[in-house]
SEBAFI-359693 format. One record per residue (C-alpha): residue number from 1; residue in one letter; y, x, z. Coordinates in steps of 0.05 Angstrom, whole numbers, plus 5000, padded with zeros to 4 digits. Layout:
<r k="NUM" r="a" v="Y" u="X" w="Z"/>
...
***
This chain:
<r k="1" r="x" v="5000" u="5000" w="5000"/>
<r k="2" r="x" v="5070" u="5022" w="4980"/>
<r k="3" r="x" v="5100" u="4988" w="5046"/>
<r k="4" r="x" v="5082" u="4994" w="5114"/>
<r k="5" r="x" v="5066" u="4923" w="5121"/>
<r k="6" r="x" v="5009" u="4890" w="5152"/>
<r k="7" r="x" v="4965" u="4840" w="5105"/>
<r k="8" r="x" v="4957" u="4760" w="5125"/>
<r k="9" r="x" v="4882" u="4778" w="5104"/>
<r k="10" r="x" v="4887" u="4833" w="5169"/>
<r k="11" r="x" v="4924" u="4786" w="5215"/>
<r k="12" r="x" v="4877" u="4722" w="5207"/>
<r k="13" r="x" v="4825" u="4784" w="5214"/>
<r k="14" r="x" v="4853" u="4794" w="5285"/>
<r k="15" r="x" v="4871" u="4870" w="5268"/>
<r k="16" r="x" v="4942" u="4871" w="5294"/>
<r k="17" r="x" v="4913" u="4857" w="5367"/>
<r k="18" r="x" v="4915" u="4897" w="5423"/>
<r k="19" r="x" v="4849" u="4948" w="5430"/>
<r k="20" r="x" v="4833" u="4929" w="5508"/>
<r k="21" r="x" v="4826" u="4855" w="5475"/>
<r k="22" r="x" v="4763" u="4882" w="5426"/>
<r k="23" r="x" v="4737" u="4924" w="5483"/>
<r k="24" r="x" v="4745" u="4854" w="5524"/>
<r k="25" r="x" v="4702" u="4820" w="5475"/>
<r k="26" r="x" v="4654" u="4873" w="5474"/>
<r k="27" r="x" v="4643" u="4870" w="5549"/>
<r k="28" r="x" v="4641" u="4798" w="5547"/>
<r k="29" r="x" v="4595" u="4785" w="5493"/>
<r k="30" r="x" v="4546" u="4843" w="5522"/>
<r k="31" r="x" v="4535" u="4797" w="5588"/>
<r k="32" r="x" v="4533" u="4739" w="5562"/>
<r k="33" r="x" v="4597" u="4719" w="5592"/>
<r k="34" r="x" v="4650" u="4666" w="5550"/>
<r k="35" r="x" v="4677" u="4617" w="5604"/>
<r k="36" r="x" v="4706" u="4555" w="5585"/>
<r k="37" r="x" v="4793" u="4566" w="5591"/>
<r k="38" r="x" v="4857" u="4546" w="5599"/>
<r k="39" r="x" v="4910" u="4590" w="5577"/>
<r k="40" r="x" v="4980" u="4575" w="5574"/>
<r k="41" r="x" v="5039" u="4614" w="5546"/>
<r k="42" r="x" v="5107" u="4614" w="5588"/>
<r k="43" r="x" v="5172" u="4656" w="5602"/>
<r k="44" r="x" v="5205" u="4675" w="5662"/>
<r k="45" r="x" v="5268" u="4697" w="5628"/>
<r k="46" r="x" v="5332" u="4665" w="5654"/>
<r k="47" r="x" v="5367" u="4604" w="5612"/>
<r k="48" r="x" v="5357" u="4554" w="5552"/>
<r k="49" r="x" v="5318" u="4583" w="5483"/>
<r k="50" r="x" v="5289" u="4543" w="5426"/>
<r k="51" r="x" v="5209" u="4547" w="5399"/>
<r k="52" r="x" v="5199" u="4566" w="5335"/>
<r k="53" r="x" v="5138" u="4609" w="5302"/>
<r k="54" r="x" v="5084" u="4547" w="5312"/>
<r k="55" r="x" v="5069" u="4544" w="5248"/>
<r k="56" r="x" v="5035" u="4615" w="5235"/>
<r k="57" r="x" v="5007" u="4605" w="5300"/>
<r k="58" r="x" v="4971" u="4536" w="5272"/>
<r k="59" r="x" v="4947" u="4591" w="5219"/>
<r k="60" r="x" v="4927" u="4633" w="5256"/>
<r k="61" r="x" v="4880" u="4590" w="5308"/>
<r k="62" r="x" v="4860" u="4539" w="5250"/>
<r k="63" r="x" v="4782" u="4541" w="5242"/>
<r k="64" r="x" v="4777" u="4568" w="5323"/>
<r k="65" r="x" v="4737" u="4516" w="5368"/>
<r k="66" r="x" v="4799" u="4504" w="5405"/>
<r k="67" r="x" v="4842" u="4454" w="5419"/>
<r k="68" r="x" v="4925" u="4473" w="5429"/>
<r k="69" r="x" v="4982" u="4432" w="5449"/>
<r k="70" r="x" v="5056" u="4454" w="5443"/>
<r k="71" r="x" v="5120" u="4429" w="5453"/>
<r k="72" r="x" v="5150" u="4408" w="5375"/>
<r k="73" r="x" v="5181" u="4472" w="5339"/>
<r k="74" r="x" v="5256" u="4474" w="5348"/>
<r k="75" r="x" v="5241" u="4447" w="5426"/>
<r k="76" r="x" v="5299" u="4474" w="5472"/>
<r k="77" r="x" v="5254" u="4497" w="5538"/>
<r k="78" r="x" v="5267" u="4528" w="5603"/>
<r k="79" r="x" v="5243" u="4581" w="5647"/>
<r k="80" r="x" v="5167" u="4570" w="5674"/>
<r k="81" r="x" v="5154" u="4523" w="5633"/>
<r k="82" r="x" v="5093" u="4528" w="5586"/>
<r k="83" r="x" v="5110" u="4519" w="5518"/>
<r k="84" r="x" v="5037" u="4520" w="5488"/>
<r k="85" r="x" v="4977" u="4505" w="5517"/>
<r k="86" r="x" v="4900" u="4530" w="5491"/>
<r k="87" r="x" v="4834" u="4501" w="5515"/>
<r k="88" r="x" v="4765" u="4535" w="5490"/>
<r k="89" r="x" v="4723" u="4582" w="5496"/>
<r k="90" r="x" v="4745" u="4645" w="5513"/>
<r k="91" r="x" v="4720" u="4696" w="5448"/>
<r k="92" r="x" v="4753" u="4641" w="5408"/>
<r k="93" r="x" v="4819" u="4661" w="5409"/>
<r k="94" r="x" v="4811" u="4726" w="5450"/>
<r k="95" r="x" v="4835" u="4774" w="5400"/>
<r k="96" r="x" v="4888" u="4726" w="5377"/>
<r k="97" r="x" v="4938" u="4734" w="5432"/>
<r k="98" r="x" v="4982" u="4786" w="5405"/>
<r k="99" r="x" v="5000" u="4757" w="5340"/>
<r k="100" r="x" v="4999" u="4694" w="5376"/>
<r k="101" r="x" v="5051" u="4729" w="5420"/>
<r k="102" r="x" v="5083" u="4763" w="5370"/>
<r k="103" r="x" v="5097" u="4698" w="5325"/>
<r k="104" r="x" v="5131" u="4661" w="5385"/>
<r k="105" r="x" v="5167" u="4714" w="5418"/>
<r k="106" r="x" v="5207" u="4750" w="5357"/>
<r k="107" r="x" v="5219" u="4677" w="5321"/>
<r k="108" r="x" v="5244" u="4642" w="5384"/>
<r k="109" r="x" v="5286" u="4701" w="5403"/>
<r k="110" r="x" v="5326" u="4696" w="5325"/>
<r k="111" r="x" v="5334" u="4623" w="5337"/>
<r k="112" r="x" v="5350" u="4620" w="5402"/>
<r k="113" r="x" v="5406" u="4668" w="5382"/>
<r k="114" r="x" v="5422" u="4629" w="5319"/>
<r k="115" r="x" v="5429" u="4564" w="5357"/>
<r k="116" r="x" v="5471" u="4600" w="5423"/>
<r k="117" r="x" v="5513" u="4626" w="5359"/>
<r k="118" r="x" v="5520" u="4557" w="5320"/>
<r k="119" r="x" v="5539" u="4520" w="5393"/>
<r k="120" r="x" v="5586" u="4572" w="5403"/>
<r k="121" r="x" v="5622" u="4560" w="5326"/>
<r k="122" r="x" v="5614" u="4478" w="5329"/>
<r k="123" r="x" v="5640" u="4451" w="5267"/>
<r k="124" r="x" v="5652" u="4518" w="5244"/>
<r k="125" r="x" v="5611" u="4548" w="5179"/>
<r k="126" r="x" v="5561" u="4603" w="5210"/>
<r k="127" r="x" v="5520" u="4643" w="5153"/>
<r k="128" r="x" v="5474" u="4687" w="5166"/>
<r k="129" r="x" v="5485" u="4761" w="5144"/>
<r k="130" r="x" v="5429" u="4795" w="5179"/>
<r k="131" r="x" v="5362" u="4811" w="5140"/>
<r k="132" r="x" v="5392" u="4886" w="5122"/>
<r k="133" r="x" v="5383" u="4903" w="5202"/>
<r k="134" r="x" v="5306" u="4890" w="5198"/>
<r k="135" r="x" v="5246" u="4910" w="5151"/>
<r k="136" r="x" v="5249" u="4869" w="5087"/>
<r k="137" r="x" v="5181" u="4838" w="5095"/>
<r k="138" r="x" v="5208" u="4802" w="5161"/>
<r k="139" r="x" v="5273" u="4769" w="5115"/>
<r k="140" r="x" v="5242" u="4699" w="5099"/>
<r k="141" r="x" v="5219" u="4700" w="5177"/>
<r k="142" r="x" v="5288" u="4719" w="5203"/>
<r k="143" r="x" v="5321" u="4661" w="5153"/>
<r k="144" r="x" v="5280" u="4616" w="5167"/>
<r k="145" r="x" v="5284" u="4625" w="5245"/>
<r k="146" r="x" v="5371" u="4627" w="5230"/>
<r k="147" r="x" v="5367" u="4573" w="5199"/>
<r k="148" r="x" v="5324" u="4530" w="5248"/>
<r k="149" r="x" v="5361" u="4555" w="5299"/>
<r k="150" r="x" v="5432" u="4520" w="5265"/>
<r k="151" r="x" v="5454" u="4577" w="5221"/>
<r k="152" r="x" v="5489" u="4534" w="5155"/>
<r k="153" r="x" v="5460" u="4581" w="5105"/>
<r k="154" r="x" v="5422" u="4646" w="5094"/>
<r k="155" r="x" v="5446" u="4701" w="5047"/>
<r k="156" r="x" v="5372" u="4739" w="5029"/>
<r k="157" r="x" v="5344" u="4704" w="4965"/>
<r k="158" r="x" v="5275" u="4709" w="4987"/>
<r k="159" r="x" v="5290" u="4679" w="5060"/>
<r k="160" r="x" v="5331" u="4624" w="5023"/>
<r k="161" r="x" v="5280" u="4613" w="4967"/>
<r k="162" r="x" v="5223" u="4608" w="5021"/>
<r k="163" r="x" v="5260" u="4557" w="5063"/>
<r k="164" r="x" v="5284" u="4517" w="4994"/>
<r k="165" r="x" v="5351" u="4524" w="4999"/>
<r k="166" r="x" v="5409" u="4567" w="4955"/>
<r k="167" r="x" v="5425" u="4638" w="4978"/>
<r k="168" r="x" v="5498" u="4644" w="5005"/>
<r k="169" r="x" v="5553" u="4701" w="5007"/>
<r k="170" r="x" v="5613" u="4727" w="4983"/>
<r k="171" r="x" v="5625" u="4790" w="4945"/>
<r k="172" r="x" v="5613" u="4868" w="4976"/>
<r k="173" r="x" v="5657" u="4927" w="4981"/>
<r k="174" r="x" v="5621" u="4961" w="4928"/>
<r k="175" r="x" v="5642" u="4921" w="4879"/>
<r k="176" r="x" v="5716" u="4932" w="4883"/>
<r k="177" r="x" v="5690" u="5010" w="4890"/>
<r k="178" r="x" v="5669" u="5007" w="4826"/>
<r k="179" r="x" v="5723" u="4980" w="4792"/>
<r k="180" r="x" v="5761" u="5034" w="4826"/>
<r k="181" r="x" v="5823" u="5040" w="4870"/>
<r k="182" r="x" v="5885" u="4999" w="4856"/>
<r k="183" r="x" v="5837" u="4957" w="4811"/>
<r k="184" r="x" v="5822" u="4907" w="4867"/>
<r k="185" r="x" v="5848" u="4858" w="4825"/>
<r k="186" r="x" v="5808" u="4864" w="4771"/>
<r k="187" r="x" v="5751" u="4868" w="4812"/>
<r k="188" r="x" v="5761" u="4794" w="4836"/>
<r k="189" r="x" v="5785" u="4768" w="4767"/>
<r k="190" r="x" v="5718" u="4791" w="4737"/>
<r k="191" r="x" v="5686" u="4754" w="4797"/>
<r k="192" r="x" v="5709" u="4695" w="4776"/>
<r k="193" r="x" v="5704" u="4701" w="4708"/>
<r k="194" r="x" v="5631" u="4721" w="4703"/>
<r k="195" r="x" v="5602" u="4691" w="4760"/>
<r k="196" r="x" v="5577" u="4613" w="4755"/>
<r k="197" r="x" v="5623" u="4557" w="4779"/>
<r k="198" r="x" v="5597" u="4526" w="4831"/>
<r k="199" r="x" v="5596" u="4597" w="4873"/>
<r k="200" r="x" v="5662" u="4592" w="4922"/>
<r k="201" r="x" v="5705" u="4646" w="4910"/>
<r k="202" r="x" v="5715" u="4681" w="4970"/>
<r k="203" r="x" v="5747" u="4751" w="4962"/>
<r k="204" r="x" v="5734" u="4811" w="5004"/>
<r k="205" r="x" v="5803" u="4841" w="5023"/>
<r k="206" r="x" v="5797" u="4903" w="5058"/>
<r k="207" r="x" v="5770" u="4959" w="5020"/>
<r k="208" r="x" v="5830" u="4996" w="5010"/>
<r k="209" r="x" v="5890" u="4973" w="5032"/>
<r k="210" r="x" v="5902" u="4940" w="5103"/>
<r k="211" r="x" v="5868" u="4856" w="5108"/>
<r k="212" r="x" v="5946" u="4821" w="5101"/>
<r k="213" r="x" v="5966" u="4864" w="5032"/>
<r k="214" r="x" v="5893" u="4852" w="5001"/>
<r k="215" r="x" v="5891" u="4768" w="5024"/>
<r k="216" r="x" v="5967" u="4767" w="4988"/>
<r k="217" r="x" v="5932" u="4804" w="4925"/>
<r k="218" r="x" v="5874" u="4771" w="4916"/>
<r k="219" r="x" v="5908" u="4701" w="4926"/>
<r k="220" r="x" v="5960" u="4709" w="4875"/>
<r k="221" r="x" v="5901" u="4741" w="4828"/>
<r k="222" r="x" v="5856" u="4680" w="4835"/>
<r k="223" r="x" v="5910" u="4625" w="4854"/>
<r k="224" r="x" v="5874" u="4551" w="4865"/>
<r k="225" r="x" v="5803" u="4589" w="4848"/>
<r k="226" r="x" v="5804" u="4626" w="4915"/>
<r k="227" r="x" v="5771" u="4577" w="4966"/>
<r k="228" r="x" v="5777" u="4637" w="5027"/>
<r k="229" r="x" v="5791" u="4706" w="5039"/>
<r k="230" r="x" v="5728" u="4755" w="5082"/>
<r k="231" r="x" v="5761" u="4799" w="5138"/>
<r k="232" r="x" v="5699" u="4852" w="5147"/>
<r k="233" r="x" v="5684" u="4911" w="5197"/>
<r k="234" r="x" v="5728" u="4892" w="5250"/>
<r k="235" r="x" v="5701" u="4944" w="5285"/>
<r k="236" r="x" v="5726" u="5004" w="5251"/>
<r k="237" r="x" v="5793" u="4985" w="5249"/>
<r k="238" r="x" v="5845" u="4995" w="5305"/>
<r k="239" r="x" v="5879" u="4940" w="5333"/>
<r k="240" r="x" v="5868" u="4865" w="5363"/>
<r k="241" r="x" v="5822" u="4827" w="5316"/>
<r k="242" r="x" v="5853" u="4758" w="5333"/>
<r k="243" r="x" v="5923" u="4791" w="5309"/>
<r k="244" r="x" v="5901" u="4805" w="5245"/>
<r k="245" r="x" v="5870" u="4749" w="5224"/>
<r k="246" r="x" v="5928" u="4708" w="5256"/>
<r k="247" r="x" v="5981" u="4756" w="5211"/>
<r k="248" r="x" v="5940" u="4744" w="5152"/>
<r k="249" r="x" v="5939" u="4668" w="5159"/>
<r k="250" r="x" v="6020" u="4668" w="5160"/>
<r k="251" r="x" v="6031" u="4716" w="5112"/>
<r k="252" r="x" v="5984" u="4667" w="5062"/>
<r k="253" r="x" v="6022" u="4602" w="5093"/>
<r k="254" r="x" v="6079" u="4632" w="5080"/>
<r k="255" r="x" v="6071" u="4641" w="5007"/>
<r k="256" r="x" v="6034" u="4568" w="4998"/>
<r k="257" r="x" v="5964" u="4585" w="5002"/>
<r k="258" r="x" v="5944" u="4536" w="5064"/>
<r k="259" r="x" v="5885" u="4519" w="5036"/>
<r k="260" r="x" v="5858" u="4591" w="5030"/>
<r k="261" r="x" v="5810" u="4594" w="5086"/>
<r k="262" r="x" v="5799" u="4660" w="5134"/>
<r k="263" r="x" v="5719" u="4681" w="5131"/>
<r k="264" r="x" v="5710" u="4734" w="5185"/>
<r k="265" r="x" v="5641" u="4785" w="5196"/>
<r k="266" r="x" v="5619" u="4854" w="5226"/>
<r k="267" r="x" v="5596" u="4855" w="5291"/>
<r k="268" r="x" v="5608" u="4783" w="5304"/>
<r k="269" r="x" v="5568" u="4758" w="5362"/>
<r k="270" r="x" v="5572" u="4693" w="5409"/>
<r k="271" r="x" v="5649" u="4719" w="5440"/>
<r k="272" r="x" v="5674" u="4740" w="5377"/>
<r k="273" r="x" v="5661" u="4667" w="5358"/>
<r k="274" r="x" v="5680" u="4625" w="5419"/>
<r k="275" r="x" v="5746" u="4677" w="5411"/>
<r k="276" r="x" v="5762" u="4664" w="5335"/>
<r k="277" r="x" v="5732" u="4595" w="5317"/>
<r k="278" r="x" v="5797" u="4558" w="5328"/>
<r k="279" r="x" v="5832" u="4601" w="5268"/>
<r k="280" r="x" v="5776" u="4623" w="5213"/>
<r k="281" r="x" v="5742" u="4575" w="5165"/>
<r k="282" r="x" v="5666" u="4617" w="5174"/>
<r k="283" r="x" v="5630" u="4665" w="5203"/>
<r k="284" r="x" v="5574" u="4714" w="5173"/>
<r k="285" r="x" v="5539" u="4743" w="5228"/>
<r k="286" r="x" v="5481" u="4787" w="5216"/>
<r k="287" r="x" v="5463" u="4838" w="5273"/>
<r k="288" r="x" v="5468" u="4795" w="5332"/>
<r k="289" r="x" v="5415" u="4740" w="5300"/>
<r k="290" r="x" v="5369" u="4790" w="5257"/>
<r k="291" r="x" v="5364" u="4840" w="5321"/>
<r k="292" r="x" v="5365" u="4780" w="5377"/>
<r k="293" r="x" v="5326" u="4800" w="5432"/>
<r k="294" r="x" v="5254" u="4767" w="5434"/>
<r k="295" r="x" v="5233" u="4717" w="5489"/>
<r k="296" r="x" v="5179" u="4755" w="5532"/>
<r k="297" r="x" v="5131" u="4706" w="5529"/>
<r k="298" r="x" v="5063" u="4712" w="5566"/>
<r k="299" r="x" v="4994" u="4686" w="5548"/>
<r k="300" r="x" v="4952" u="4675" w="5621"/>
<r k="301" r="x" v="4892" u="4642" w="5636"/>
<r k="302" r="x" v="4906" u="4587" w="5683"/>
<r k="303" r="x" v="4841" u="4550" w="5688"/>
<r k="304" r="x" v="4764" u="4568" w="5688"/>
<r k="305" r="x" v="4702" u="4522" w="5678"/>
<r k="306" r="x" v="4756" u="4469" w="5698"/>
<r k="307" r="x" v="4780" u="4504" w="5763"/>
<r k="308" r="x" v="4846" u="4527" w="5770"/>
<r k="309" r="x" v="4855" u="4604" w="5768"/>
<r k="310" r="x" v="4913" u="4649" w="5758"/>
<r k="311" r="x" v="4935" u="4718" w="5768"/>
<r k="312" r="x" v="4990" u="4730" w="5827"/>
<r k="313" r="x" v="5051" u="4708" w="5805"/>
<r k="314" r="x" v="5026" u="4652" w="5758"/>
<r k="315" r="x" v="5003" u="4583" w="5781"/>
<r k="316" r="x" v="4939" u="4557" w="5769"/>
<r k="317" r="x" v="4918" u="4490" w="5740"/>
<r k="318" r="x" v="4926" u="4454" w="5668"/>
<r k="319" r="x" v="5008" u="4423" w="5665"/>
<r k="320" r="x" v="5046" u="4386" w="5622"/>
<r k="321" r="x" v="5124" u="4388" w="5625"/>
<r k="322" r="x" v="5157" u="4320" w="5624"/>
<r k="323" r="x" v="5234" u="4310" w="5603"/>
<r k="324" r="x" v="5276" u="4249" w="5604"/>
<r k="325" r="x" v="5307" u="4220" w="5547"/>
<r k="326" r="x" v="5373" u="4260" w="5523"/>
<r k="327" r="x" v="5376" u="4306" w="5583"/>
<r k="328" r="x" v="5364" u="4381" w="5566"/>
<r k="329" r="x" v="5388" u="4411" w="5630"/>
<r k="330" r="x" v="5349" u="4475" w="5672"/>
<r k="331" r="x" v="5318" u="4440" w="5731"/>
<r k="332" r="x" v="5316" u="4366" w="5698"/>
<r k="333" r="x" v="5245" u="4372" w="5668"/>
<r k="334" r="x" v="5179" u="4364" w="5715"/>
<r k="335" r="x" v="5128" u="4403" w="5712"/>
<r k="336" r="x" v="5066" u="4366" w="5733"/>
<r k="337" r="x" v="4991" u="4378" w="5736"/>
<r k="338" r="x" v="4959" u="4340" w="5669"/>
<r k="339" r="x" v="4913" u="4297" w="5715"/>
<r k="340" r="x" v="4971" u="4277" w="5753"/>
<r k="341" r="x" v="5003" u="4209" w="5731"/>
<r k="342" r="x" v="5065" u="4220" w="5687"/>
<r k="343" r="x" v="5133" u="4212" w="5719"/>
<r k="344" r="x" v="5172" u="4134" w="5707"/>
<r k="345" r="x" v="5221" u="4140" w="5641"/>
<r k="346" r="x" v="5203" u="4208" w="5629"/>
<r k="347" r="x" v="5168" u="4233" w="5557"/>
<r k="348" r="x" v="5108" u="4294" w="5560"/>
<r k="349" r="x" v="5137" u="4357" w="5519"/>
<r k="350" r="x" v="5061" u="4382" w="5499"/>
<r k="351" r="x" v="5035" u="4346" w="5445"/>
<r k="352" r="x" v="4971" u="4352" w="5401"/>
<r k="353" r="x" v="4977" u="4412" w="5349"/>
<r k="354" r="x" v="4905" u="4430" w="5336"/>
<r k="355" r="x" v="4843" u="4400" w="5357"/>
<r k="356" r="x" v="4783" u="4427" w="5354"/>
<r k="357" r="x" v="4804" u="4476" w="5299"/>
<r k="358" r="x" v="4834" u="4421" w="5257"/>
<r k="359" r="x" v="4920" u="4426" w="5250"/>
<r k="360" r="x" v="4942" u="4359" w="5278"/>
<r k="361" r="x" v="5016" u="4373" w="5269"/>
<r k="362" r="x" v="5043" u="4365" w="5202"/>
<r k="363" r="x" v="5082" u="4422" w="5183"/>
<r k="364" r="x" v="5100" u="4403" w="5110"/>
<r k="365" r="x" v="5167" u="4376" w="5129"/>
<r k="366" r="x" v="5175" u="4410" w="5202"/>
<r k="367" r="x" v="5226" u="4459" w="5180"/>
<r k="368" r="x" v="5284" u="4407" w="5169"/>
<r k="369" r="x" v="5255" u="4359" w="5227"/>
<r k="370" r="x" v="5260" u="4425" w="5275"/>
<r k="371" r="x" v="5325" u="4439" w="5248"/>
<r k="372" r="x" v="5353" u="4378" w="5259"/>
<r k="373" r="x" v="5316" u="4384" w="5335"/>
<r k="374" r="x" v="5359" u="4437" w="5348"/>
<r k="375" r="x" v="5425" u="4411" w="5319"/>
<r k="376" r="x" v="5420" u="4349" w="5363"/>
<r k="377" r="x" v="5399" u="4380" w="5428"/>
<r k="378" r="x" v="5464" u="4438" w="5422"/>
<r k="379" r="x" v="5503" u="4366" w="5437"/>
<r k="380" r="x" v="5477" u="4360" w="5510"/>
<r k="381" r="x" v="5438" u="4421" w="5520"/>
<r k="382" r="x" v="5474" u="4460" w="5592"/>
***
């Protein structure tokens, strides 16, 4: 293989797992030992996140003698609270728990950053910028997880064709590079000329010169064509970020180009937004959602031969996590044994995803569904 990627033949193989889990096997299979379990997978890490990866972990287990329950992708969950629930034999899934782990942690950690991003913006265009910060054979994973998580639109062809929607972005600083200095102009004029209509023009102004002087060129170059100027690398340049972006918006008011939206990116992350969504008209953000930090989720056996068992620090017994109605606050939900009568007015958060090997769930349409999940829970979630 050209790329150091891992095959979907090896994974359903159960060859990206862990070596003591193969040794387990061996142990257990030379005894005679293969208990009936319960294993559940939870997080103790602090605050609200959103589920995502199900899907390749319905893959993964379909055709295993198992039965899973799991809350519905794009669920927003708390601390302690399992989020996916297996019942089986043990060798049945054994080897399976790192990928299993691997799908849920890394795709809830991108959309739980996506959607903490998209509350921040509200109404507010967020795009995301991000596969470049991650190996290419992750970008229609790391879309698709910006996307369920709230992101408006995805700029990685693959990621966008994958997820069935258009590929969105502007126009980079290479472009006016080539063209060559004091050529801006041109640059964006050939832009518009050659590129199809329905793409919103949305110049890049500050290659050369400083954000204000390249905004007033490239709106007198484009006039009622330019839908929005992009402000990048805020970073490397000296000086309050809000104060640019609020000199550039009255030097183009100024001059009668009100409806020439500000598009800001580089380094933008949930502050940046919360700071600057009362004056720009989008955000790209890339490294904050491509690089979010994972949601350390744990796989532990919490019941044997139907007896509740647990290593310290975990509680024993078979749960289901109840939540009322339109309340998505840490501490609301109940966490209740699943023999235990369900609590009045209050709906169970684990539902049927496989059952004895056999994908319950229908996944054909869960994208938008767990999208739309998401979208609606950012009203209410605290």
């Amino acid at each position: 293989m050209k790329f150091e990627i891992v095959s979907e033949e090896e994974i359903l193989e159960g060859k990206t797992t862990d070596v003591y889990f193969l040794r387990t096997e061996e142990v257990l299979k030379k005894k005679g030992v293969n208990p009936n379990v319960v294993a559940e997978v939870i997080t103790a890490r602090q605050g609200w996140a959103v589920l995502a990866g199900l899907e390749e972990v319905a893959h993964l287990l379909e055709g295993k003698n198992v039965d899973v329950y799991a809350m519905p992708e794009g669920t927003i969950f708390f601390p302690y609270e399992p989020v996916l629930r297996i019942e089986g034999r043990y060798l049945e899934f054994a080897r399976y728990e790192t990928p299993l782990l691997g799908f849920l942690c890394h795709e809830s950690g991108i959309a739980t950053k996506a959607a903490r991003i998209k509350r921040a913006a509200g109404d507010v265009p967020v795009i995301s910028f991000g596969t470049r910060r991650q190996h290419p054979a992750l970008a229609a994973m790391i879309e698709r997880c910006a996307y369920l998580g709230g992101m408006d639109g995805v700029s990685c062809i693959a990621g966008a064709e994958r997820i069935g929607i258009k590929a969105t972005g502007t126009m980079p600083h290479t472009l006016m590079i080539c063209f060559g200095e004091d050529r801006q102009k041109e640059a964006w004029k050939a832009f518009d000329e050659v590129i199809a209509k329905d793409v919103p023009r949305i110049c890049l102004c500050d290659t050369y010169y400083d954000e204000k002087k390249e905004s007033i060129m490239a709106a007198e170059a484009l006039g009622d064509s330019l839908r929005a100027v992009r402000l990048d690398t805020p970073t490397s340049r000296k000086g309050n970020f809000r104060r640019i972006i609020e000199e550039v918006r009255w030097e183009l008011d100024i001059r009668g180009y009100k409806n020439v939206g500000i598009f800001i990116s580089g380094g933008i992350d949930e502050e940046e937004v919360l700071a600057l969504r009362d004056i720009v008209a989008g955000f790209g953000v890339g490294t904050s959602v491509a690089n979010a930090r994972c949601i350390d989720f744990a796989l532990d056996i919490i019941e044997r031969e139907g007896e509740p068992c647990a290593k310290r620090g975990k509680r024993g017994g078979k749960k289901q996590v109840y939540r009322r109605k339109g309340v998505i606050e840490e501490g609301k939900d109940e966490i209740r044994l699943a023999t235990e009568a369900p609590p009045k007015d209050m709906e169970p958060l684990l539902k049927p995803m496989i059952l004895k090997g056999k994908i319950k769930e229908d996944f054909s349409f869960s994208l938008e569904e767990a999208r739309r999940r998401v979208l609606e829970q950012l009203k209410s979630v605290c």
